[in-house]
mmCIF file as gemmi writes it, N, C-alpha and C atoms, coordinates in Angstrom:
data_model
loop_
_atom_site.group_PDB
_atom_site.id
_atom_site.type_symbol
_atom_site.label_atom_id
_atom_site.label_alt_id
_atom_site.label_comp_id
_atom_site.label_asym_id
_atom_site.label_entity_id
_atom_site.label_seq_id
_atom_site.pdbx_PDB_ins_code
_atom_site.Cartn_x
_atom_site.Cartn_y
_atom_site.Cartn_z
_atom_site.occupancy
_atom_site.B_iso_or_equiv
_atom_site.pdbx_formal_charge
_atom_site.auth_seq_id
_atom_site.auth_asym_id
_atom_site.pdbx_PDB_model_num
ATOM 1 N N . UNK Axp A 1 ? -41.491 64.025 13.502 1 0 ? 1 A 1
ATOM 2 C CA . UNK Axp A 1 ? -42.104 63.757 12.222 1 0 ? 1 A 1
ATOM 3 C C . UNK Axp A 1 ? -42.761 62.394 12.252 1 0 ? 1 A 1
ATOM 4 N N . UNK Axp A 2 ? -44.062 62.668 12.362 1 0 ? 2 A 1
ATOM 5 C CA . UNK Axp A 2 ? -44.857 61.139 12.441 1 0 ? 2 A 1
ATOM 6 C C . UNK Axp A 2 ? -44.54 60.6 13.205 1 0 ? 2 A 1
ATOM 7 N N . UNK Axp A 3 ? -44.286 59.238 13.417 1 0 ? 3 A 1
ATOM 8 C CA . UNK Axp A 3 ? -43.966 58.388 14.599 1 0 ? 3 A 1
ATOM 9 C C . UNK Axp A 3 ? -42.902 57.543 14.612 1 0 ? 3 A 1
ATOM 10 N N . UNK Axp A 4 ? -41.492 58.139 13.491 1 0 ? 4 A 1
ATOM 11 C CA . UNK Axp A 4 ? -40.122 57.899 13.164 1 0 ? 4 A 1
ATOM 12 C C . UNK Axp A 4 ? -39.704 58.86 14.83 1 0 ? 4 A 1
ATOM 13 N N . UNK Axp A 5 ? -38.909 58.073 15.279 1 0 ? 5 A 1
ATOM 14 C CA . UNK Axp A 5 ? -38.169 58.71 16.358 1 0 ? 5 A 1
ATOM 15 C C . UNK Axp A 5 ? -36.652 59.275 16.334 1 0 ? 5 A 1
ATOM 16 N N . UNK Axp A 6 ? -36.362 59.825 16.412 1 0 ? 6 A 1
ATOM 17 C CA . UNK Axp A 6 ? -34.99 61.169 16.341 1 0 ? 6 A 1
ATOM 18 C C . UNK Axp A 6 ? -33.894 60.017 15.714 1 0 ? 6 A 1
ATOM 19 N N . UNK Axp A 7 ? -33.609 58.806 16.635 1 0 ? 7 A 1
ATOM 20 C CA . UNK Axp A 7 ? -32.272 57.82 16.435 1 0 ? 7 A 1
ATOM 21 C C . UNK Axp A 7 ? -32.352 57.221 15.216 1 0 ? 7 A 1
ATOM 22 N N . UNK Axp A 8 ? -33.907 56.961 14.647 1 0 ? 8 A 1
ATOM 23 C CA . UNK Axp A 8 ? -33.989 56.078 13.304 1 0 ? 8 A 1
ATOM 24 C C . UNK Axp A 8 ? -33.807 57.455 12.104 1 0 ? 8 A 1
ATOM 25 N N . UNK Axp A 9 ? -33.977 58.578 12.372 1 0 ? 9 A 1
ATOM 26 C CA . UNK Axp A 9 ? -33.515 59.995 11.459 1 0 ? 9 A 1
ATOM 27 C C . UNK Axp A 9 ? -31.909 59.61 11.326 1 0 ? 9 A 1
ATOM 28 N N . UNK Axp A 10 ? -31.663 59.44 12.315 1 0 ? 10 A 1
ATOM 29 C CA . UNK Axp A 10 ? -30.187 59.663 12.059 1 0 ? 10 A 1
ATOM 30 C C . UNK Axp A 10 ? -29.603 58.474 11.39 1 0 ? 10 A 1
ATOM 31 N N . UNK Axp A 11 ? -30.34 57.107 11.465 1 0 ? 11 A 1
ATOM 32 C CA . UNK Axp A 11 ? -30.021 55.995 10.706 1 0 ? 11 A 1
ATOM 33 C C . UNK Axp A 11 ? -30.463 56.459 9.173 1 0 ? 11 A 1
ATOM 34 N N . UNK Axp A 12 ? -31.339 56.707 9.189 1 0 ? 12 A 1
ATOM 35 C CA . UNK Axp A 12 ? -31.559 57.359 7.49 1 0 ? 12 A 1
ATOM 36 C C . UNK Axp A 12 ? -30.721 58.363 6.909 1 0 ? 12 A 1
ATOM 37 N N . UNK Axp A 13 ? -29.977 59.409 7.697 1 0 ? 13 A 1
ATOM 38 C CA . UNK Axp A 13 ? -28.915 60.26 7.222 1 0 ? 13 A 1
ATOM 39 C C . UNK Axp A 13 ? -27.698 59.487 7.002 1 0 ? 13 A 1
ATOM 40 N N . UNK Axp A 14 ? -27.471 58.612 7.995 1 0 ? 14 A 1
ATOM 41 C CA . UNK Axp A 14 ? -26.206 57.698 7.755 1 0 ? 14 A 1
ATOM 42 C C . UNK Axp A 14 ? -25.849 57.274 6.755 1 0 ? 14 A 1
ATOM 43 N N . UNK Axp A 15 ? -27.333 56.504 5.722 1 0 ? 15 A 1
ATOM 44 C CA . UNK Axp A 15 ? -27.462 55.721 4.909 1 0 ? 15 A 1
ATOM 45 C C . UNK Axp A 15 ? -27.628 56.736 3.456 1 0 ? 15 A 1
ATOM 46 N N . UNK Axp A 16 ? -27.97 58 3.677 1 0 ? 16 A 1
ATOM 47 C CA . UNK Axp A 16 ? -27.873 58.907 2.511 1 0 ? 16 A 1
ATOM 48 C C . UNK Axp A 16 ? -26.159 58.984 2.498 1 0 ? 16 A 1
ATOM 49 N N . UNK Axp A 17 ? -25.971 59.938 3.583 1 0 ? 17 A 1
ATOM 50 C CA . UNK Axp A 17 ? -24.343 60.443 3.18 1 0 ? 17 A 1
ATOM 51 C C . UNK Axp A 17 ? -23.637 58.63 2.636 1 0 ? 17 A 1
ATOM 52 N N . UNK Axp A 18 ? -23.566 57.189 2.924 1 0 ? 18 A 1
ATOM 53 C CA . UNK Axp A 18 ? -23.091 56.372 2.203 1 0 ? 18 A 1
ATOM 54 C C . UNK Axp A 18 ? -23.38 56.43 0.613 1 0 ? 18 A 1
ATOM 55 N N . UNK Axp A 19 ? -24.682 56.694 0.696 1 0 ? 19 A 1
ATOM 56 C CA . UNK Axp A 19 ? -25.212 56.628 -0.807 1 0 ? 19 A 1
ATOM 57 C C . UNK Axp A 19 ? -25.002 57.825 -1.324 1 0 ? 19 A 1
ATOM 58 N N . UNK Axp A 20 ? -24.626 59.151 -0.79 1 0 ? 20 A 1
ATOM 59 C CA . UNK Axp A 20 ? -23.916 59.935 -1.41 1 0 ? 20 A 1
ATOM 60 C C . UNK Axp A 20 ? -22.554 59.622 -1.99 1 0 ? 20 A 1
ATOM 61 N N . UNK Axp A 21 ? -21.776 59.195 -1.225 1 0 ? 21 A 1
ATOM 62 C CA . UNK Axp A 21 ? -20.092 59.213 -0.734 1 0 ? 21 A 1
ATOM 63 C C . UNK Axp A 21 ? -20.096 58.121 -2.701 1 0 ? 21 A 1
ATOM 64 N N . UNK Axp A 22 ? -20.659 57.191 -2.267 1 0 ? 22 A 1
ATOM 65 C CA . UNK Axp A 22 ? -20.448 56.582 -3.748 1 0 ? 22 A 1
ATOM 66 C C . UNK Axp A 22 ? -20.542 57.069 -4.706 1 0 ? 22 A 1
ATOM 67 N N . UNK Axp A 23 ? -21.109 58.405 -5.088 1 0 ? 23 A 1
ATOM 68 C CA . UNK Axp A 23 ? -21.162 58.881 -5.974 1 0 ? 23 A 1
ATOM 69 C C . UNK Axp A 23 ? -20.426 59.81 -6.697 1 0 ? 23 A 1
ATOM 70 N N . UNK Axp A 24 ? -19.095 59.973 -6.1 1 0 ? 24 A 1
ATOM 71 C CA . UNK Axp A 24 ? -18.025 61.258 -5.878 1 0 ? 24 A 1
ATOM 72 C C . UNK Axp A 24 ? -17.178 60.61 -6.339 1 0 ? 24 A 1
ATOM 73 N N . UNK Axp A 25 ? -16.875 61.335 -7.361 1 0 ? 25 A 1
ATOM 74 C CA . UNK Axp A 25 ? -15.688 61.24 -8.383 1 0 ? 25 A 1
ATOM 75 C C . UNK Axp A 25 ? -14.132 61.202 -7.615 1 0 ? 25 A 1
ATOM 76 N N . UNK Axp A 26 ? -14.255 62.461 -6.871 1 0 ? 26 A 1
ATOM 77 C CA . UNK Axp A 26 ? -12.759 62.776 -5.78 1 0 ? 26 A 1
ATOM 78 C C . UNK Axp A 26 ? -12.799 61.964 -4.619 1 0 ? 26 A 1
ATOM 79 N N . UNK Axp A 27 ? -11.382 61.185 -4.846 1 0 ? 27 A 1
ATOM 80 C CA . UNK Axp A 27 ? -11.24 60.008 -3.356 1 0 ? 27 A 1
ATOM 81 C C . UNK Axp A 27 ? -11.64 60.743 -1.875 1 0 ? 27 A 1
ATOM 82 N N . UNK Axp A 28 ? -11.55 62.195 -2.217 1 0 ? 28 A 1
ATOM 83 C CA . UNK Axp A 28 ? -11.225 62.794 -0.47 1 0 ? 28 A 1
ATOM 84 C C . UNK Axp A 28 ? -12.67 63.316 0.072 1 0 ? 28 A 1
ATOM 85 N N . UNK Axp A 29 ? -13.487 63.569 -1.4 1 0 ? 29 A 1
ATOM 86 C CA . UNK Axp A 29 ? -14.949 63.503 -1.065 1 0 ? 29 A 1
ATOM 87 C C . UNK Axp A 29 ? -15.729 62.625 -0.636 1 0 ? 29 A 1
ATOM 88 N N . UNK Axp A 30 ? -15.352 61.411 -1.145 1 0 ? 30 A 1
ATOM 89 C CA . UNK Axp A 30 ? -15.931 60.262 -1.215 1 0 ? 30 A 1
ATOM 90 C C . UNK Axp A 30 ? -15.775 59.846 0.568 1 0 ? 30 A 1
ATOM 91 N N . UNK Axp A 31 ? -14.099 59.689 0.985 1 0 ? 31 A 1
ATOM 92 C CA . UNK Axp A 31 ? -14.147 59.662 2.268 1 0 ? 31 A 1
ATOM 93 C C . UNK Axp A 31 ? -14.674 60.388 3.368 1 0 ? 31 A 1
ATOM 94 N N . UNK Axp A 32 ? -14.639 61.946 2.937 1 0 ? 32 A 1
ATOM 95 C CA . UNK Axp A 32 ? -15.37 62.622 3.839 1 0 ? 32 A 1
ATOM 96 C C . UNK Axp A 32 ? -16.634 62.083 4.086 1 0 ? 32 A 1
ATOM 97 N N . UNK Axp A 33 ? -17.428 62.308 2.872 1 0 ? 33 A 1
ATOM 98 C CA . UNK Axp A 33 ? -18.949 62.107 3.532 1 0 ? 33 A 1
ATOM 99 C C . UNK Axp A 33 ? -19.125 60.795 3.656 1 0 ? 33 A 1
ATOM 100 N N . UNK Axp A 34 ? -18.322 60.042 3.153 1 0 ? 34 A 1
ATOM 101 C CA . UNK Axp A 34 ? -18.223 58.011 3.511 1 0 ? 34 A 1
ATOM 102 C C . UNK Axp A 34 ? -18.038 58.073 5.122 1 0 ? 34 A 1
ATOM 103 N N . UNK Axp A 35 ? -17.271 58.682 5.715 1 0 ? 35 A 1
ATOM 104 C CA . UNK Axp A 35 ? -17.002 59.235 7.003 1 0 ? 35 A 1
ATOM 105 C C . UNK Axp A 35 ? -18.117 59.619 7.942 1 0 ? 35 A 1
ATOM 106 N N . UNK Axp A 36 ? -18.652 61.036 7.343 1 0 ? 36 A 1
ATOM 107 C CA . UNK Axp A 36 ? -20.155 61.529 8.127 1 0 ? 36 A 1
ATOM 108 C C . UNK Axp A 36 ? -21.058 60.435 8.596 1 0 ? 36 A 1
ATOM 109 N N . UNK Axp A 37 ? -21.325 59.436 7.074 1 0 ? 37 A 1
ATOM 110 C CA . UNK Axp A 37 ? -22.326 58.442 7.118 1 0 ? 37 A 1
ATOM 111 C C . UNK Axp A 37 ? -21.875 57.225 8.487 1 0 ? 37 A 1
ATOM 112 N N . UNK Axp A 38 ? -20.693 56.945 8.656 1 0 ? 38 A 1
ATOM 113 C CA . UNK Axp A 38 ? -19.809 56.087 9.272 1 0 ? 38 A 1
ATOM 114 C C . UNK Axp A 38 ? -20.149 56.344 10.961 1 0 ? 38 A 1
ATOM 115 N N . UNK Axp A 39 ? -19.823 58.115 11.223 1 0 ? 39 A 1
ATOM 116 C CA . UNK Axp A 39 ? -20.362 58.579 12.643 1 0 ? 39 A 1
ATOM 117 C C . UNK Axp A 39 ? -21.541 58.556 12.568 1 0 ? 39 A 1
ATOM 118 N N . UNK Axp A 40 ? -22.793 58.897 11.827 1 0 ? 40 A 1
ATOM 119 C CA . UNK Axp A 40 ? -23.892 58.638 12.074 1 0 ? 40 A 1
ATOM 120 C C . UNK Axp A 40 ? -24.268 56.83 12.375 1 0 ? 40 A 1
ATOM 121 N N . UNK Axp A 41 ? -23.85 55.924 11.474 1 0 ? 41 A 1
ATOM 122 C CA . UNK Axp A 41 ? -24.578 54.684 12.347 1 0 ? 41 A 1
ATOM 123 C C . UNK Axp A 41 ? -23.298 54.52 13.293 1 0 ? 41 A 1
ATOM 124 N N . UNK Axp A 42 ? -22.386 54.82 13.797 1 0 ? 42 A 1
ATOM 125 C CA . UNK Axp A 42 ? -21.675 54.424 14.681 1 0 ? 42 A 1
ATOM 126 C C . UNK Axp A 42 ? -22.563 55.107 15.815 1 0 ? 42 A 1
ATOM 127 N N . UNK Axp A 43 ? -23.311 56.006 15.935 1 0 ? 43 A 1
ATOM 128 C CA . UNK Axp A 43 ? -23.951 57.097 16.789 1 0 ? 43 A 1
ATOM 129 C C . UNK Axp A 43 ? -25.15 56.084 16.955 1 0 ? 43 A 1
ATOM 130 N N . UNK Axp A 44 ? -25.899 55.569 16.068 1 0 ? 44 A 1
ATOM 131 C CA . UNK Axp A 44 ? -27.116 55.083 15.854 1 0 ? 44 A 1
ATOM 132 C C . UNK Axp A 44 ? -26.801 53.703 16.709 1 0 ? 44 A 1
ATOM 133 N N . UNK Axp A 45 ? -25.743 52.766 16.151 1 0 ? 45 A 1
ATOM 134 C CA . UNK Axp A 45 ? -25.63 51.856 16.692 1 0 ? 45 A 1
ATOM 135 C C . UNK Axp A 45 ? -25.045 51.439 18.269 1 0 ? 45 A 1
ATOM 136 N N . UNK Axp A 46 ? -24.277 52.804 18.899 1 0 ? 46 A 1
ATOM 137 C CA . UNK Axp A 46 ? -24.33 52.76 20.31 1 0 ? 46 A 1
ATOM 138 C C . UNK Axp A 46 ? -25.526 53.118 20.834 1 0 ? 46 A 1
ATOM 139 N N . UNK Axp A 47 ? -26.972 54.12 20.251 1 0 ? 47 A 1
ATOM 140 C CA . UNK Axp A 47 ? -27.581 54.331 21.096 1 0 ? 47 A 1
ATOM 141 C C . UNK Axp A 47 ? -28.663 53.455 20.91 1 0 ? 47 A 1
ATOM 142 N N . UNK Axp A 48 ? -28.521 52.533 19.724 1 0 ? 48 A 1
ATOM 143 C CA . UNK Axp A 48 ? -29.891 50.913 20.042 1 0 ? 48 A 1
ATOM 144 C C . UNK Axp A 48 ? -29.156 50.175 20.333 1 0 ? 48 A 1
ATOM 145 N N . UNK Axp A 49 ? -27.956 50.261 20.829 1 0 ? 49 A 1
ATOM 146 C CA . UNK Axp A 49 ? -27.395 48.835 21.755 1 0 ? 49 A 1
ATOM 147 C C . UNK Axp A 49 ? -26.792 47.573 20.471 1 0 ? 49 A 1
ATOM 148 N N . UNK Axp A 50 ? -26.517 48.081 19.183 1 0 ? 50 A 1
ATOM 149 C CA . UNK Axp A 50 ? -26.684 47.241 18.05 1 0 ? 50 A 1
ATOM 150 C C . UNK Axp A 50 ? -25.007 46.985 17.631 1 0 ? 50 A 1
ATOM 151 N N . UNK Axp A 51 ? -24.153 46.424 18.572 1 0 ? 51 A 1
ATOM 152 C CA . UNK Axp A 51 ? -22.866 46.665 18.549 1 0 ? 51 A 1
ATOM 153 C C . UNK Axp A 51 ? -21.888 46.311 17.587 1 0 ? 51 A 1
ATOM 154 N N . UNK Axp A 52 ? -22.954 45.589 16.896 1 0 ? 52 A 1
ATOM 155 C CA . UNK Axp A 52 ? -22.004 44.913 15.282 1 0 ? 52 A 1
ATOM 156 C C . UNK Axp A 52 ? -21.943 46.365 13.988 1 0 ? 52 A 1
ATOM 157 N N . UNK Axp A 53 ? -23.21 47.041 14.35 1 0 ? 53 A 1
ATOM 158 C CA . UNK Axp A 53 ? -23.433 48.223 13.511 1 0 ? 53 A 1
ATOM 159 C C . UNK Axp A 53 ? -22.29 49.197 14.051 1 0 ? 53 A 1
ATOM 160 N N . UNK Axp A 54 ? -22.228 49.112 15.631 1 0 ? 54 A 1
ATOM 161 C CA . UNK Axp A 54 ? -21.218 50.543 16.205 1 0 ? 54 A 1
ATOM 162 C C . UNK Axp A 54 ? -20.203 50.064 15.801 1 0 ? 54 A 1
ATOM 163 N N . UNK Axp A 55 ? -19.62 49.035 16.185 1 0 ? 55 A 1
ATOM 164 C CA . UNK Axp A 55 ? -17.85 48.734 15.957 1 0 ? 55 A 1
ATOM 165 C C . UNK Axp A 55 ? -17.779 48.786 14.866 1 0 ? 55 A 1
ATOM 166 N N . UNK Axp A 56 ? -18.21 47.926 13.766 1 0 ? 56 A 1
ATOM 167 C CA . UNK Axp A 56 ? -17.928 47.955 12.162 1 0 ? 56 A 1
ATOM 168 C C . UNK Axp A 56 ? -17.548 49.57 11.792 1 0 ? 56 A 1
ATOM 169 N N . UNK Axp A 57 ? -18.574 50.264 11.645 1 0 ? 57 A 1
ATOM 170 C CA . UNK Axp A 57 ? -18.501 52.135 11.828 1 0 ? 57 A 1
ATOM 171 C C . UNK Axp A 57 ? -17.702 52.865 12.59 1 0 ? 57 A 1
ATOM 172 N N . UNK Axp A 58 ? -17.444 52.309 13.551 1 0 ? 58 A 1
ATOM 173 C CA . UNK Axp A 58 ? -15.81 53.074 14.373 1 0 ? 58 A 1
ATOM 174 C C . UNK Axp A 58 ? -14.791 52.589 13.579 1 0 ? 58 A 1
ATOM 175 N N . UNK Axp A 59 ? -14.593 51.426 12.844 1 0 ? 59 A 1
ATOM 176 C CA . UNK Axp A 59 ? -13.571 50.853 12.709 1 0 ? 59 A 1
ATOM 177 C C . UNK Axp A 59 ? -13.717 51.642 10.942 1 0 ? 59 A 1
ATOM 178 N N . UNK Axp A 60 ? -14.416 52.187 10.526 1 0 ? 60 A 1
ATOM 179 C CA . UNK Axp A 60 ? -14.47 52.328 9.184 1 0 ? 60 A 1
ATOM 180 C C . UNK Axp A 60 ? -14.098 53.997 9.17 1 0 ? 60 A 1
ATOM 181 N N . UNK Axp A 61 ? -14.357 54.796 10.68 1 0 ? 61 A 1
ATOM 182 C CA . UNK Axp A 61 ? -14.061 55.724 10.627 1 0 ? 61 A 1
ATOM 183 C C . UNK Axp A 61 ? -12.985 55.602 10.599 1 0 ? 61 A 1
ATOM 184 N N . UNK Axp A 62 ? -11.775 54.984 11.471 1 0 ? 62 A 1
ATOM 185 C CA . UNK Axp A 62 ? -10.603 55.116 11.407 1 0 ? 62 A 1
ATOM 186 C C . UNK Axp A 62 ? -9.925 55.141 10.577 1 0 ? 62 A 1
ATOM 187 N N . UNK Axp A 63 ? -10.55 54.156 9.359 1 0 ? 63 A 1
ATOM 188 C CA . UNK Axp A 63 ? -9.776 53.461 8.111 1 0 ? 63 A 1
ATOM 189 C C . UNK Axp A 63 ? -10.353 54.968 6.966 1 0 ? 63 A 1
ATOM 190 N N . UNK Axp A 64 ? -11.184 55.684 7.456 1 0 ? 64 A 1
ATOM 191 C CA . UNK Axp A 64 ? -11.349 56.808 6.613 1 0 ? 64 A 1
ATOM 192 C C . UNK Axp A 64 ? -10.212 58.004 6.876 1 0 ? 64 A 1
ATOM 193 N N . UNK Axp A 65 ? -10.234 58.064 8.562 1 0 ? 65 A 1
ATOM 194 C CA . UNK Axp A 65 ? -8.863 59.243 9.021 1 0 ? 65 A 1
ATOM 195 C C . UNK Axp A 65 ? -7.455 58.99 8.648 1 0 ? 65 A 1
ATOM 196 N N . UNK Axp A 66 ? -6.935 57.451 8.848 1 0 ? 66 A 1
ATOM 197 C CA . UNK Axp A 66 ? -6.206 56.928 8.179 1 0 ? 66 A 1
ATOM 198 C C . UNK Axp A 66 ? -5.564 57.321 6.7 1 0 ? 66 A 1
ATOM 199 N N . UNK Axp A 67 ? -6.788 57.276 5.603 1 0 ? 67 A 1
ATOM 200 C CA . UNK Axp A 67 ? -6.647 57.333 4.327 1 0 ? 67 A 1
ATOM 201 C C . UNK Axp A 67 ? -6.623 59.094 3.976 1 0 ? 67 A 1
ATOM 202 N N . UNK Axp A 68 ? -7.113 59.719 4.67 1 0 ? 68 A 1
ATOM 203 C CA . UNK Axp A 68 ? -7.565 61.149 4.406 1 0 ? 68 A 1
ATOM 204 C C . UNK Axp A 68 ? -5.814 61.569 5.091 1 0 ? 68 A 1
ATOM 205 N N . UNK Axp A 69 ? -5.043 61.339 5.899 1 0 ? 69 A 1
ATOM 206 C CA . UNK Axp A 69 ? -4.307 61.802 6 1 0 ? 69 A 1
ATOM 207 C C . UNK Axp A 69 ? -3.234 61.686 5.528 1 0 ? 69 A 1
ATOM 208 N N . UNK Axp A 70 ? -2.764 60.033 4.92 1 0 ? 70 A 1
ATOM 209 C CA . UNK Axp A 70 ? -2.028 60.017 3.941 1 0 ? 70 A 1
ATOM 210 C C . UNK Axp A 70 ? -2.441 60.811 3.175 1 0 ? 70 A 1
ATOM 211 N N . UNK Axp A 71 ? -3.453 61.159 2.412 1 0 ? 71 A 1
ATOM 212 C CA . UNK Axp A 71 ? -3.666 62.113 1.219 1 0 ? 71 A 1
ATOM 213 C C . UNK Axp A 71 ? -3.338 63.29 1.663 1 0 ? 71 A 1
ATOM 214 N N . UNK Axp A 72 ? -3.723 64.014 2.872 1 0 ? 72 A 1
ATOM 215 C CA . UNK Axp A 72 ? -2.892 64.937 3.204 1 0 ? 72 A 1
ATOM 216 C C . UNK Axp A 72 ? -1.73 65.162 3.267 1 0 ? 72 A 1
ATOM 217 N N . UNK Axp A 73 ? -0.529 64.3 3.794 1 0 ? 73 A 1
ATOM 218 C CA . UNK Axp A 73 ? 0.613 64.492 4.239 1 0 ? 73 A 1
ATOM 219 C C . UNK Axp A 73 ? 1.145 63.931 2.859 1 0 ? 73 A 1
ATOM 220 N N . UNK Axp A 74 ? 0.978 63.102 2.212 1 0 ? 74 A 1
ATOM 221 C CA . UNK Axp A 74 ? 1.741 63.342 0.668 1 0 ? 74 A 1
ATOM 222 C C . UNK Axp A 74 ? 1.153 64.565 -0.248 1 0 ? 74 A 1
ATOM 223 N N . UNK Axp A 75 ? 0.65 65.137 -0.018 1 0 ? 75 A 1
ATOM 224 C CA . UNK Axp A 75 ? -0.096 66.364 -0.31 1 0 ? 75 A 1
ATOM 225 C C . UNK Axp A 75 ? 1.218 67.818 0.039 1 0 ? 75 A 1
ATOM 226 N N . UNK Axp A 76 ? 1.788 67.394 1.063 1 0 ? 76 A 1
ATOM 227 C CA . UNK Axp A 76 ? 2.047 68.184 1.762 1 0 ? 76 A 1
ATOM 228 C C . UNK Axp A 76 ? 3.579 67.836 1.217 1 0 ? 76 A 1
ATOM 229 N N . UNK Axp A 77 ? 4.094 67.151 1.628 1 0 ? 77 A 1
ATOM 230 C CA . UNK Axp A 77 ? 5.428 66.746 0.707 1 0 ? 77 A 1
ATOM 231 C C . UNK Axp A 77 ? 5.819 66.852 -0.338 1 0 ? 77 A 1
């Protein structure tokens, strides 16, 4: 599409699903797609070499799997 290249698409999806995720009433929605957005620039930022963008986003995924599973497992109890 025009002369946007495939990796900067996926930086723009990143940045929707965040600006989605804020908008969700339910904590577990919010993390999910807070999540999606999280692997997309973590994806974006290993493949431009931009390592403050990748780590921050790995580290935010975790803190999303983290939180999603307490909600599960007291869910479950």
């Amino acid at each position: 599409m025009g002369n946007i290249e495939m990796i900067e698409w996926l930086g723009y999806l990143g940045s929707v699903f965040v600006a989605m995720s804020l908008m969700m009433t339910s904590i577990i929605k919010l993390r999910i797609i807070n999540m999606m957005g999280a692997i997309c620039f973590a994806v974006y930022g290993f493949t431009i070499h931009a390592m403050p963008v990748a780590v921050i986003n790995s580290v935010l995924i975790l803190i999303n799997l983290y939180y999603l599973g307490r909600i599960f497992l007291a869910r479950t109890s």
